[in-house]
N, C-alpha and C positions, 0 to 999 in steps of 0.2 A: 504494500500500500504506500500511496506517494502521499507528498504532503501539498497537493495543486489544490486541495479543495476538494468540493463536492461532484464531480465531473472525473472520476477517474481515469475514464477512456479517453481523455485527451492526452494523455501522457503516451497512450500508446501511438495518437496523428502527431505528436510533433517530432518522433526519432520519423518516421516513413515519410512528412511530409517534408522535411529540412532539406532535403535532395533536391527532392521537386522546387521547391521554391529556387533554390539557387539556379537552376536549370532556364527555368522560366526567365530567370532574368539575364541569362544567357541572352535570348531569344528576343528582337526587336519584336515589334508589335505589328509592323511591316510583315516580317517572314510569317510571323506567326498566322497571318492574317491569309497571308497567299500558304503555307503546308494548312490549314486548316480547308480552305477548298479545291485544293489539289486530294486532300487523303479525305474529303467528307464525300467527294463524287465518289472516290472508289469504296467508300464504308456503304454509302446508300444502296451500291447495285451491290453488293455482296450479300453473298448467303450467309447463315448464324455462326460456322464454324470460320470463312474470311474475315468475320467481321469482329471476332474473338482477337485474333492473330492483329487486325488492322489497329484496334482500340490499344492492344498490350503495347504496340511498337508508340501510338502516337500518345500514350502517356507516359512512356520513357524521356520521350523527347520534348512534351512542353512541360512535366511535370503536373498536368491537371489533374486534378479527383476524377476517378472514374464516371461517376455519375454526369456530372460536369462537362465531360468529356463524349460524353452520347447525346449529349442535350447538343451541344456545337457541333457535331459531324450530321446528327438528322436534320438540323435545319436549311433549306436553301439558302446562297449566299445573298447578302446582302451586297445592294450597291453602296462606294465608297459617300460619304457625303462631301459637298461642299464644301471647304474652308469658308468660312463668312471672313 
């Protein structure tokens, strides 16, 4: 038992999620933006077992939560907006 509080299972997201985060900040917002609709086209038309293999590789490399990470690849992309 840790001494974080009332929330013990965070102790277990912040050793798994410290990777990730640094990863992420690897990664401009830019790239991030274009590997996310480069790999969300090919997650969409994949089957359950590609699309397993597809998610494992693209949360190595942005660092996302899983969850997280299927919400972003199922949706279609959006257009860039405007600078005002």
């Amino acid at each position: 038992v840790t001494e974080l509080g009332s929330l013990p299972q965070v102790f277990c997201y912040l050793s798994d999620g410290w990777q990730g985060r640094l990863m992420t900040r690897r990664l401009s917002m830019t790239t991030r933006r274009e590997l996310t609709e480069a790999v969300g086209e090919r997650y969409r038309r994949s089957d359950r077992t590609e699309k397993r293999q597809i998610l494992d590789e693209f949360i190595e490399l942005t660092g996302y939560h899983r969850k997280h990470a299927i919400r972003v690849l199922c949706r279609d992309p959006q257009p860039q907006r405007a600078k005002p």
